[in-house]
LUMGUKOL-239181 format. One record per residue (C-alpha): y, z, x. Coordinates in steps of 0.02 Angstrom, whole numbers, plus 32768, in hexadecimal, padded with zeros to 4 digits. Layout:
# residues N
YZX;...
//
This chain:
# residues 537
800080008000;807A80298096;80567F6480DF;807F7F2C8032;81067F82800B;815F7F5F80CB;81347E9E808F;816E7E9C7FF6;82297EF0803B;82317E7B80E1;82047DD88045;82977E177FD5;831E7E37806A;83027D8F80B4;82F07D307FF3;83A27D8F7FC7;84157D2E8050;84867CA4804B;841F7C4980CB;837C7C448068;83D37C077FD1;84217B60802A;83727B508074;83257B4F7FC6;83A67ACC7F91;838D7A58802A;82C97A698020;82DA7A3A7F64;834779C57F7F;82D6796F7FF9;826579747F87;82B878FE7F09;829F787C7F85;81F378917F8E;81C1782D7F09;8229777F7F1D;823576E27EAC;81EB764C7ED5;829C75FF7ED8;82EC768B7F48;831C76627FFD;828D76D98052;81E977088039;8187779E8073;80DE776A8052;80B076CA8092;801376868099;801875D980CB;809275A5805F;801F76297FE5;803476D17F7F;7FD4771D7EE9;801A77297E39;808977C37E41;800C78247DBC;7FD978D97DEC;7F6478CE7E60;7FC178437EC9;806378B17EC0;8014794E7EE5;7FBD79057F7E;806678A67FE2;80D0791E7FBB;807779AE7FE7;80537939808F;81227944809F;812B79E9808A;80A17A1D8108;80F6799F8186;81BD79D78180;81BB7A80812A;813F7AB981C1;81CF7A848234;82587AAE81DF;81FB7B6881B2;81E67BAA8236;82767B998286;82B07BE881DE;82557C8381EC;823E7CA282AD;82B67D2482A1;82657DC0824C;824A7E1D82DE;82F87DE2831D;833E7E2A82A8;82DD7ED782A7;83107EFD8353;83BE7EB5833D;83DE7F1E82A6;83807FC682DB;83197FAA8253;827F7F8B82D5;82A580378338;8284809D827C;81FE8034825E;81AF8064830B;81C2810882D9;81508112824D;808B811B8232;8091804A821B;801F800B82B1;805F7F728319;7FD27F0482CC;7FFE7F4E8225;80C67F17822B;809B7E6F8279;80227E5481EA;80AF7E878173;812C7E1981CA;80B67D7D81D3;80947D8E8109;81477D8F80E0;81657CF6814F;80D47CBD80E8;81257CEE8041;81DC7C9A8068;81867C08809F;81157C018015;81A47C167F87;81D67B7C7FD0;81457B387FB7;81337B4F7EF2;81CE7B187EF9;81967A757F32;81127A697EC8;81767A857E1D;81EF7A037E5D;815979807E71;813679977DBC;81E5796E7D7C;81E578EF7E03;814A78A97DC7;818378AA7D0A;824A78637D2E;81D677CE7D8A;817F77B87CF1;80EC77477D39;806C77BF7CED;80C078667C73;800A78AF7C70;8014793F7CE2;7F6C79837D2A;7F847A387D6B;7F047A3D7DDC;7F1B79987E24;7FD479B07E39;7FBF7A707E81;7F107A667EE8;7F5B7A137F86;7FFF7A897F8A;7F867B217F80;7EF87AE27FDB;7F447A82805A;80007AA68089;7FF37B73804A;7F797BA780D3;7FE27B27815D;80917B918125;80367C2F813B;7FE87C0D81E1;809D7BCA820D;80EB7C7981D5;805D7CBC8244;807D7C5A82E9;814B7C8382C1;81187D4682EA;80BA7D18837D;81397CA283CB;81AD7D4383AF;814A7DBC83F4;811F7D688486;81B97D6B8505;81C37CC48539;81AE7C6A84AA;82337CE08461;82B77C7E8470;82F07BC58487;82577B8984EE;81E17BD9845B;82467B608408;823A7ACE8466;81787B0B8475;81747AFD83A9;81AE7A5483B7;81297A0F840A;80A97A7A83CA;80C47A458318;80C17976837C;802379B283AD;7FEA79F3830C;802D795382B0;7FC978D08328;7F517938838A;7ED4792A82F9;7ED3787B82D4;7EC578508392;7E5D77C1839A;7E4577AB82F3;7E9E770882A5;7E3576E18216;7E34779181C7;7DB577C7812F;7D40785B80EC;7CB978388177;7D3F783A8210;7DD878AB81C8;7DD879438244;7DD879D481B1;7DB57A68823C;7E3C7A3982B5;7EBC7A008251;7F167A9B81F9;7FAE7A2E81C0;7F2B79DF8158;7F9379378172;7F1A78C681BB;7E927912812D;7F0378DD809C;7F52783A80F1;7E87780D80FF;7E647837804B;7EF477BC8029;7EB0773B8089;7E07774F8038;7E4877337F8B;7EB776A57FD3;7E08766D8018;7DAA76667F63;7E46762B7F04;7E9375B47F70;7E0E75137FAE;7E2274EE806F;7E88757F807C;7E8C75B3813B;7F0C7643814C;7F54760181F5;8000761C81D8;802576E08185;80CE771F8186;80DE77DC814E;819B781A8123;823D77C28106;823B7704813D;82AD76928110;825F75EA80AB;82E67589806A;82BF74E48017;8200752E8014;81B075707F6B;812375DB7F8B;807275B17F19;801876377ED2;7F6976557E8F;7F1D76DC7E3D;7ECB77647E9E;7E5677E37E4F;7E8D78937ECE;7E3578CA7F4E;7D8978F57F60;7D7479C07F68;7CEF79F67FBC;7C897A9D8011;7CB97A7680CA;7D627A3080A2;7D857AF18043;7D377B5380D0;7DAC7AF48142;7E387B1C80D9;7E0D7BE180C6;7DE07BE6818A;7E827BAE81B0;7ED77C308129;7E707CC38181;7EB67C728232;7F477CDF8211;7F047D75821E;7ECE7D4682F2;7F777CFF8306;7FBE7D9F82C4;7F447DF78348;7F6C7D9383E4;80207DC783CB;80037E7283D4;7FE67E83848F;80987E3784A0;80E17EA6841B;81667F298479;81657F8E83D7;82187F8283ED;82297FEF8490;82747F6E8509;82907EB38526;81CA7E7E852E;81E47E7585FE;81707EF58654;81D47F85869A;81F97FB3874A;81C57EF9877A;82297E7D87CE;82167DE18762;81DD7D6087E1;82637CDC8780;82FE7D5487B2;83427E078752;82FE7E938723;82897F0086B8;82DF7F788646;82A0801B86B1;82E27FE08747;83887FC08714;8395806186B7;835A80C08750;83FC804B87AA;84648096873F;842681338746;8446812B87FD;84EE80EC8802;851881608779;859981E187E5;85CA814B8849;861480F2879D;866E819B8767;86C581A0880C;86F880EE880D;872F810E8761;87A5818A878A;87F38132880A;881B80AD87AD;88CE80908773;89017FFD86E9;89897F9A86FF;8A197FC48689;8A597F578605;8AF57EE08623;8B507EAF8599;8B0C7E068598;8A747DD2854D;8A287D5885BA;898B7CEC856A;88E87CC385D3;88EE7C15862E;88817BA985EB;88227B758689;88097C31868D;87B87C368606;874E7BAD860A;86FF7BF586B1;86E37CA08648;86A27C2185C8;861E7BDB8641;85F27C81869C;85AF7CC485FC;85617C3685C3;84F77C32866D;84D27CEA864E;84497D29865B;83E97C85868F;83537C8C8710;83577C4D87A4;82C67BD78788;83407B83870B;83C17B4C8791;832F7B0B87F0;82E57AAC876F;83987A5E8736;83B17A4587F5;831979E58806;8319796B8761;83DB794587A7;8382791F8867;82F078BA87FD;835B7854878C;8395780B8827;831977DE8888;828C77C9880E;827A76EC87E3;82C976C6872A;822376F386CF;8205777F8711;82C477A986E4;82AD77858634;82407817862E;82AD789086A2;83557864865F;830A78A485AC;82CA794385F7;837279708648;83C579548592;835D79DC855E;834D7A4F85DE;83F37AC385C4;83D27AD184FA;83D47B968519;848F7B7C8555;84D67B1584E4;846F7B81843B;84EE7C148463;85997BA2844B;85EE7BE783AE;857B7C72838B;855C7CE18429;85F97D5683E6;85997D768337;84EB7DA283A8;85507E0A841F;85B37E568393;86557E3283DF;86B27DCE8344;87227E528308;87547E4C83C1;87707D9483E1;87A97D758343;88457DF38376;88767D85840B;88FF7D158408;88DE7C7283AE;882E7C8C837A;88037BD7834E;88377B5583A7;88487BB28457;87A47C008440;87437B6083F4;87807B048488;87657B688512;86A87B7384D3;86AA7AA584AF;86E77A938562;867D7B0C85B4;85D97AD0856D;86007A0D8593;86327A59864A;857E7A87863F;854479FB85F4;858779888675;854179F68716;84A27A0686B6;8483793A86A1;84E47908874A;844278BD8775;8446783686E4;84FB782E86FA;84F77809879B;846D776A8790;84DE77188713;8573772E8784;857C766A87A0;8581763A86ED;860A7669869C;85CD766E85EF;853B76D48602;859A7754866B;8627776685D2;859B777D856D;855B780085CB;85ED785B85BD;8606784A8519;854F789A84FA;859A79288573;8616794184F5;85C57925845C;852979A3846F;85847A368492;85FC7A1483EB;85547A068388;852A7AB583CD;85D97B04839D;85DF7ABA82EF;852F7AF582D9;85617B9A8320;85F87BCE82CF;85AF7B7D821B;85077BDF823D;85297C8682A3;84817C5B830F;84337BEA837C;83A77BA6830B;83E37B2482A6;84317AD6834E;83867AD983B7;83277AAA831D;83AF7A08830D;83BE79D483B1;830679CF83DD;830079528344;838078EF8371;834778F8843B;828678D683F9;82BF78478390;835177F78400;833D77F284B9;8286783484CC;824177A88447;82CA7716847B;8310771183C4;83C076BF83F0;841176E88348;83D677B28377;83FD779A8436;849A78098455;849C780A850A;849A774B84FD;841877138590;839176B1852A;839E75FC8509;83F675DF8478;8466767D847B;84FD762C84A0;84E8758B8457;84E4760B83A5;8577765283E2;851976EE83CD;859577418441;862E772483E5;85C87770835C;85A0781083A5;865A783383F1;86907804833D;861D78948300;864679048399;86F678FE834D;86BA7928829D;866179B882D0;86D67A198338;875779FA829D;86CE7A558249;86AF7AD78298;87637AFD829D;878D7AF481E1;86D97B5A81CE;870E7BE78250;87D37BE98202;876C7C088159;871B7C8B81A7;87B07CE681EA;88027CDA813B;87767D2980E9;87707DCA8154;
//
């Protein structure tokens, strides 16, 4: 009763904000677009030139496939920050206090990722049946049909999502922006890793016990009715999410559901019950709130400190501090009020933005840089990419490191809160981003295009991360962003997506002009978003 009732509290605080509210609306909202005319501009289904009647079981089935494929992404990143916010708030050092073991509040935590996920869910799923009857190809709505894939399929995934959210908190280096970088490619891995190899998927090859995102399962159940439906059918061209067919009208046929049966369930439950071993692997990891997850009194082989050893520091130096103290006069007030230089401030800007950064991450920006120049063009398609990505953990705290710190009343106190302080971020973090890349920069130096749109990239990321920052008060929806956008543009060559402007095709798009365009746009607002702000308090 304790687990239940800790669950059921964490479920309602989260469910109660502002934040979950605009993520209901998006997520239904997305899922209005599930369902598309044949004489709409995209499709999300595609099946060589193919789809199934939207009736129940065909509705049920692709856009419960949707919702296992971008609510998993966009999910987690929604609720890896339960723990966060326990030791943030104090919350976790009560908590700590009580009877509740460390497998026991885990547990509790990972259910009411579970439950916010999974109101999302239903959500979903009652929007597919007024989807299904505003489409009007078939108004007889089958229950089970409709609500056996959300439940069967996508439930257990969201749950074993809220699961693996816990343990990428609990364990300290996937705690913060690499854990999210990490969940990236994880969930890549999840997506394709299954259907490796596979390019004619059906019942007899559909990997059912290593495929938890059940997509390659359902997308072969498609297939098969596609298969029985459809003569000569061959399934050699499948497109899963939102592509863009103008001029093309999609066929359909009628498909029957899928085929339910023992070993396809047990898969299912297994993967339900994998949640429960996730849950126990984080354990080890879990601090139970009493430090920062390093191991005290340890040197961290990366650079810095345990939490012991720079207590017992301070400890030491205790006596020397109160005499320094006392000797120390302050310099009296003249009757002028002179404002901080802005190149000041931009080098205060930069020194905590590199805060706190190991030492293995100057070596590893120091070495793409020495790479990207020396490395033959293919091999700096791949290196140029990396470097784009490598100082994500800097730019995430533009615009919100004073609301993590706790230092907004302060700030916001200072002489022209806004502009002076929204710039001197903007500046510092493209300062960053242009020592961070100098390697890419650097290779384009002889073409004069390329190297303006590498500095327009410099200027645009770090804008993205301050609007995200200020609108959001975290890092999260930034990293979660970006590693779209970097994913989709420069590390897959989509030209249209390509901000930094090096693949073929980039420029002839005028995909830079684009991006400084939007750079513009989003410092704007950020600035009319953190004036609102300052109004409000």
């Amino acid at each position: 009763m304790t687990l239940l009732r800790f669950v059921r509290g964490d479920f309602l605080e989260r469910t109660r904000s502002y934040s979950f509210l605009v993520t209901l609306i998006v997520i239904l909202s997305g899922a209005s677009l599930g369902l598309p005319t044949n004489t709409a501009s995209y499709a999300t289904v595609d099946m060589d030139g193919w789809r199934g009647r939207y009736n129940s079981a065909w509705v049920g089935a692709s856009v419960s496939l949707l919702t296992s494929l971008f609510l998993s992404l966009v999910g987690f990143y929604l609720v890896k920050n339960s723990l966060e916010r326990d030791r943030r708030t104090g919350v976790g050092q009560v908590l700590a206090a009580t009877p509740l073991s460390r497998y026991g509040y885990l547990l509790g935590k990972a259910l009411s990722n579970a439950a916010v996920l999974g109101v999302l869910v239903v959500a979903v799923m009652l929007m597919a049946g007024v989807m299904q009857a505003l489409r009007s190809e078939s108004r007889v709505i089958n229950l089970v049909d409709l609500t056996a894939p959300f439940l069967l399929v996508t439930m257990p995934f969201m749950m074993l999502v809220g699961a693996l959210a816990v343990l990428f908190e609990a364990v300290p280096l996937l705690r913060g922006s690499f854990g999210n970088v990490a969940w990236f490619f994880f969930w890549v891995f999840m997506l394709v890793g299954p259907g490796a190899g596979n390019s004619n998927l059906d019942r007899d090859t559909a990997p059912i016990w290593t495929d938890p995102m059940g997509a390659v399962f359902l997308i072969g159940e498609m297939m098969r009715g596609a298969r029985e439906a459809v003569p000569n059918f061959n399934g050699d061209n499948i497109s899963v999410g939102i592509n863009i067919s103008q001029g093309r009208t999609l066929q359909t046929f009628d498909w029957q559901g899928i085929r339910w049966t023992s070993s396809i369930l047990a898969a299912r439950f297994l993967w339900l019950l994998s949640i429960l071993g996730v849950t126990a692997a984080a354990v080890p990891f879990f601090d139970r709130f009493s430090g920062d997850g390093t191991r005290p009194g340890r040197r961290r082989w990366w650079g810095g400190r345990g939490p012991v050893e720079a207590a017992g520091d301070a400890t030491a130096t205790d006596a020397t501090a109160h005499a320094a103290f006392a000797a120390t006069s302050l310099t009296p007030l003249t009757g002028g009020r002179a404002a901080p230089r802005l190149p000041g401030l931009i080098r205060a800007e930069v020194v905590l933005l590199l805060k706190g950064q190991p030492r293995i991450w100057y070596l590893v920006a120091a070495g793409l840089s020495v790479a990207c120049l020396l490395a033959p063009p293919d091999a700096r398609a791949i290196l140029g990419p990396i470097a784009w990505i490598w100082p994500l953990a800097v730019w995430s705290t533009l615009g919100c490191r004073e609301r993590l710190h706790g230092t907004e009343a302060l700030l916001d106190s200072s002489p022209h809160p806004v502009v002076r302080r929204l710039l001197t971020q903007w500046l510092a973090g493209a300062g960053v981003s242009l020592v961070a890349t100098i390697g890419p920069g650097l290779a384009v130096m002889g073409d004069p295009s390329r190297l303006a749109a590498w500095l327009v990239a410099a200027l645009f990321v770090p804008a993205l991360a301050l609007a995200a920052g200020v609108m959001s008060g975290g890092r999260r929806l930034f990293e979660g962003l970006y590693i779209l956008l970097w994913y989709v543009g420069p590390m897959n060559k989509l030209a249209d997506l390509d901000y930094t402007g090096q693949t073929e095709g980039a420029l002839a798009a005028g995909t830079p002009v684009r991006f400084a365009i939007a750079a513009i746009l989003l410092l704007t607002a950020a600035a009319a978003f953190r004036a609102r702000q300052l109004r409000s308090r």
